[in-house]
N, C-alpha and C positions, 0 to 999 in steps of 0.2 A: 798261714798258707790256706790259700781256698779249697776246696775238695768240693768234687760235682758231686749232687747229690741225684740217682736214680728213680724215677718215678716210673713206679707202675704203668704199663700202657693197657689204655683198655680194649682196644682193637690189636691185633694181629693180622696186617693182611700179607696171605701167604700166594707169592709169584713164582709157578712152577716156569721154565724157560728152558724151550729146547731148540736150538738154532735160530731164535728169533730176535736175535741184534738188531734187523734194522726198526723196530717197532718198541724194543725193551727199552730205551732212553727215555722214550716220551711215555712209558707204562709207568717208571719209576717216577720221573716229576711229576706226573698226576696224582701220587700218591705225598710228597713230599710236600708238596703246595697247598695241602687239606687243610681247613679252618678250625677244625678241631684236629690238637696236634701230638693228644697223648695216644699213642701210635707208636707201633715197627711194625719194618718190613722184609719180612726175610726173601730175598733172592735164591730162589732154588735150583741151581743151576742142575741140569740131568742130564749127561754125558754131553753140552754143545762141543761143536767141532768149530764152529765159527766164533763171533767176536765177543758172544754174550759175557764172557768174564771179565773180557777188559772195559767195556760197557758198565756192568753191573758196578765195577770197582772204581768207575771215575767219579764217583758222585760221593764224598766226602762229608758227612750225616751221621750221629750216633746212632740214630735209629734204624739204620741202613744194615743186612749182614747177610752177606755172602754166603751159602752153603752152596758144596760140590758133590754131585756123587754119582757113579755110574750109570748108565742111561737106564732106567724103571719103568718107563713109561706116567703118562701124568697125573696116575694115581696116585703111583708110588712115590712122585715128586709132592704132589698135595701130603701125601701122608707123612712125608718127612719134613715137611713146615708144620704138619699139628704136632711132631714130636718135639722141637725144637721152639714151638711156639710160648710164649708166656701171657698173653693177655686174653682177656674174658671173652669177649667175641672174635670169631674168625670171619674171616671173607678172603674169598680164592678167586684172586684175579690173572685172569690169562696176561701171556706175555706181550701179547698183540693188542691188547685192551686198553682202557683206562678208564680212571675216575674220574667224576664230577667235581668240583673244588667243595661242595658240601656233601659228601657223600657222607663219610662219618659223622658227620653233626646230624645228620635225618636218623642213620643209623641208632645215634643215641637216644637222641630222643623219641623214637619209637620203641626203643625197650625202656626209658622212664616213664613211657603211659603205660604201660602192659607190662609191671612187673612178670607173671608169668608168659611172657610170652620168649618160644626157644629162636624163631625165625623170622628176620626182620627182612620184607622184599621191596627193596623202591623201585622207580620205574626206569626206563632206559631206551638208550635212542640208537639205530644203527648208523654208523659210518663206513663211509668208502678208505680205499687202503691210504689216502692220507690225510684221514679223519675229521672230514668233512658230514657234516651230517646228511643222512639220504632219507630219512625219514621223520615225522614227529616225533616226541617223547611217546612213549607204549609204556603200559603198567601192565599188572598181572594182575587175576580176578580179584573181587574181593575177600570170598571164598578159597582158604587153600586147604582143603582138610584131604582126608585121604582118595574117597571118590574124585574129586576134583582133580589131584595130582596124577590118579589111575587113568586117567584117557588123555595124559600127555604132559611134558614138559614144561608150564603157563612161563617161564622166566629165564634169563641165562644167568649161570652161576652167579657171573660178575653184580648183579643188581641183591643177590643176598648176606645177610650177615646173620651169624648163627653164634647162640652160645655154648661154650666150649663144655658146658655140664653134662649138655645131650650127648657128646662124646662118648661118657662113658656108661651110657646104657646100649647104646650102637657102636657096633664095628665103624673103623673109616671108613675111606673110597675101598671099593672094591678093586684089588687091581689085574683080575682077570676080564675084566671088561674092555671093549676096543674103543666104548662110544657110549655115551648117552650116563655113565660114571656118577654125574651129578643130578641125574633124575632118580637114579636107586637110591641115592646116598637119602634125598628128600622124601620119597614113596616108604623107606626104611622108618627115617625121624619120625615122620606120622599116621605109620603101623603102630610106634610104642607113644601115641600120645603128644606126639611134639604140637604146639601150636605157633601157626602159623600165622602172620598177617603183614597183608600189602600197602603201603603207601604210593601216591602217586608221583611223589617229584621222583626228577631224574638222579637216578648216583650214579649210573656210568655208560660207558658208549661201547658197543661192539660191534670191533672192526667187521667186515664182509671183502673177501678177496674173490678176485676171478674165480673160475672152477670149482668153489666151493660145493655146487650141488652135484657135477659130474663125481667128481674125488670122494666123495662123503656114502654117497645114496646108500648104495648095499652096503657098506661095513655099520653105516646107522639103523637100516631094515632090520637085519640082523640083530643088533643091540637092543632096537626096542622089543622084539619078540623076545629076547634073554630074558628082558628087566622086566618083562610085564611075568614071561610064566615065573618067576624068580618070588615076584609079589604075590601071584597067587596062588603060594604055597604059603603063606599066611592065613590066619584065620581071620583075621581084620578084614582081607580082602573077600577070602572064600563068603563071609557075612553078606558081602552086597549081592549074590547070587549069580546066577549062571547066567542070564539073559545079559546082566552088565558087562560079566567080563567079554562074553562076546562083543559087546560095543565097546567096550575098548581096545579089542582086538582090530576089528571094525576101524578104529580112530588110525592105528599105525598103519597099518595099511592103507588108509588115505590119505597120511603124511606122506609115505613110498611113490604114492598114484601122483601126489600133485610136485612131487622132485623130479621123477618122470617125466612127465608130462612141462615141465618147465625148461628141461632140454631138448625136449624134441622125441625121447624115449617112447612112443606111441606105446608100441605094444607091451613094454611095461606097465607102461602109466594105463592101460586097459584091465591089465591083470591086477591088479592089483586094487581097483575101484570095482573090478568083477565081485575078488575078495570081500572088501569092506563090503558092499552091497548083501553079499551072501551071510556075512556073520550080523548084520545089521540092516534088517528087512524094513525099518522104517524110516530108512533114507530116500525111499521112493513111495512112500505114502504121500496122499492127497497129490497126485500130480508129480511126487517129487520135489515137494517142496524144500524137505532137509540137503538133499543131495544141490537142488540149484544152490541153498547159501550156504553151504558147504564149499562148493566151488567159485561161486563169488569170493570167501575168505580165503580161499587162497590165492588169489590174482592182487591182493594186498602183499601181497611177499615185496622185500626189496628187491630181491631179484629180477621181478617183473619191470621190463620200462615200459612196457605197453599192457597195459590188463584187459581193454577191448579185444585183445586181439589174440592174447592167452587164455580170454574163457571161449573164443569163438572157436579158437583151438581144439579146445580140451572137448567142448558137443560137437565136435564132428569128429571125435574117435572116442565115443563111449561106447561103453560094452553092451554087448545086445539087452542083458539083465538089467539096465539103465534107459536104456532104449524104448524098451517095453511100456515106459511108466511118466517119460516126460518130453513135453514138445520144445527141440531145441530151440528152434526161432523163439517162441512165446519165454523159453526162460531167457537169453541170452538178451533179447528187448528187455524184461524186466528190469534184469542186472542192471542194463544199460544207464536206465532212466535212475536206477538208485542213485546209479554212480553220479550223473548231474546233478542230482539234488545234492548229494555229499561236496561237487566242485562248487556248486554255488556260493554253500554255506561257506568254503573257504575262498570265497571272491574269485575261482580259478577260471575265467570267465572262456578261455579255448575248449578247457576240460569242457566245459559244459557243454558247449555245441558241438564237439566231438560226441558225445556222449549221448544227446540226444537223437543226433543224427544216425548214431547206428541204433538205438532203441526202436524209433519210426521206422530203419531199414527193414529191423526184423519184425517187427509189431508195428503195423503201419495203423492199428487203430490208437496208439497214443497220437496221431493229429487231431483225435477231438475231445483230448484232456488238456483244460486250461490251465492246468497248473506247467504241467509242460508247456503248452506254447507259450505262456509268460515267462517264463525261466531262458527258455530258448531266445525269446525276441529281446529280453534285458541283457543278455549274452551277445546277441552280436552288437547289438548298439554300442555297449562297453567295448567292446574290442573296436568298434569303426572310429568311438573317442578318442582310444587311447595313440590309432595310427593318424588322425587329423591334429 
């Protein structure tokens, strides 16, 4: 008589699920389909009222297992897949997400280069709600040490996988948190040392729905001012001195300014880059320079379908202490003409005369930069090719 023999898995990837049926079918085969297959996956079901159970339980898998338990929020569901979990690395994938088909093969083999290393980050692409990609693959810096993780979130959960050892020198997820849960959890691991490091292929997609930046803003504002004063009651952090935490302060409040400002929230999105400006005085040194590519990076949001027209936005309701220090027209031309050379490089031959046509609107002295007018003139010729 045969007898299955159990092996070891060395991944755990743990999927908290709270009313998200119609996305949790294709979260689960993403994970099922992995190329590297020693692996479970526990289903954390946290009080759904919809289908996620009958979903979760149609798919017929030893690796597969169910848990239920009254609604905790997604901390609490994260934490009750690390209690139930058995394998060496974790990775906490949302329910609306999913994998890459080698997401655990990258996985491994970035912790077989770097025996000591606790966090492995690959990179990751955003998709629309039916998982269509809306951006290129993005990676996180290369640099993930503690200053680095202190002025902001570089990755979403889903692209990390962590060893389970670090566990027990750090608390879980915290589950008095409403938001941001998985940026404490990381800013924690490397207060006590954890090391971090990023590769670039992609291991998985996060979805982006409608609304997301109205729904979110302030209960994430909020969350990031938590987790930031929260870290700098450490002495890891108190080490980098007062003028950084200020800029990191600085940094959240410019994530607020540009979610703001990407629905239309004016006067928020004023207050809140008044803020960052006041805790971080050299966003508007030399002209301004920090504060224009500060605002140019955020007109790369997926959010944005138009970023000409989102940063043109954003200078003509800046706050007077912004005002003082830069000339909208001359940054907003700048932008512009980067932005052309970036579509070039991707052959995006509209992009570019878009592009440069509002740089000359604002900054009319790029008509007698060559590099511009060649970029422009190979731009529309392309385009007149590709309509003849």
């Amino acid at each position: 008589m045969n007898s299955i023999v159990k092996v070891q898995p060395d991944f755990s990837i743990i999927v908290p699920a709270y009313n998200q049926a119609k996305y949790l079918g294709a979260t689960i085969e993403s994970v099922l389909i992995q190329e590297y297959e020693r692996f479970e996956l526990l289903v954390v079901d946290d009080g759904s009222t919809d289908n996620t159970q009958r979903i979760a339980k149609s798919f017929v898998d030893h690796r597969l297992r169910y848990l239920h338990q009254p609604n905790a929020g997604l901390s609490g569901a994260r934490n009750t897949g690390i209690a139930h979990a058995t394998g060496r690395y974790l990775i906490f994938l949302d329910s609306d997400d999913f994998l890459e088909p080698s997401a655990l093969l990258y996985h491994k083999q970035a912790f077989a280069r770097n025996p000591t290393l606790g966090v492995s980050v690959g990179g990751w692409r955003f998709v629309n709600p039916k998982g269509r990609a809306i951006t290129d693959a993005k990676a996180a810096p290369s640099q993930l040490d503690l200053p680095q993780l202190l002025m902001g979130n570089p990755f979403p959960v889903n692209a990390a996988a962590v060893d389970r050892s670090w566990l027990g020198i750090v608390n879980h997820f915290d589950t008095t948190l409403q938001a941001c849960e998985d940026w404490d959890f990381w800013l924690r691991l490397a207060a006590v040392g954890c090391h971090m490091a990023a590769f670039e292929q992609p291991v998985c997609a996060y979805r982006m729905h409608p609304g997301q930046m109205t729904r979110e803003r302030e209960r994430m504002h909020t969350a990031r001012l938590t987790v930031l004063n929260k870290a700098f009651q450490t002495k890891q952090a108190q080490d980098q001195g007062s003028t950084f935490r200020a800029r990191c302060f600085a940094a959240a409040h410019a994530k607020t300014a540009a979610r703001a400002y990407y629905v239309g929230d004016v006067k928020n999105g004023k207050y809140h880059l008044e803020r960052a400006i006041g805790l971080d005085p050299s966003l508007v040194d030399e002209n301004a320079q920090a504060l224009m590519w500060l605002i140019a990076g955020w007109s790369s949001s997926p959010h944005i379908e138009d970023p000409l027209a989102y940063i043109t936005s954003v200078y003509s309701n800046l706050p007077e202490n912004a005002l003082l220090w830069t000339n909208p027209n001359q940054a907003i031309g700048r932008i512009a003409i980067q932005m052309a050379f970036e579509a070039f490089q991707r052959c995006d031959w509209p992009a570019v005369s878009a592009a440069v046509m509002q740089g000359i609107r604002h900054q009319p002295s790029w008509l007698t930069n060559r590099g511009v007018l060649s970029i422009f003139m190979r731009s529309l010729w392309k385009r007149s090719s590709v309509l003849t």
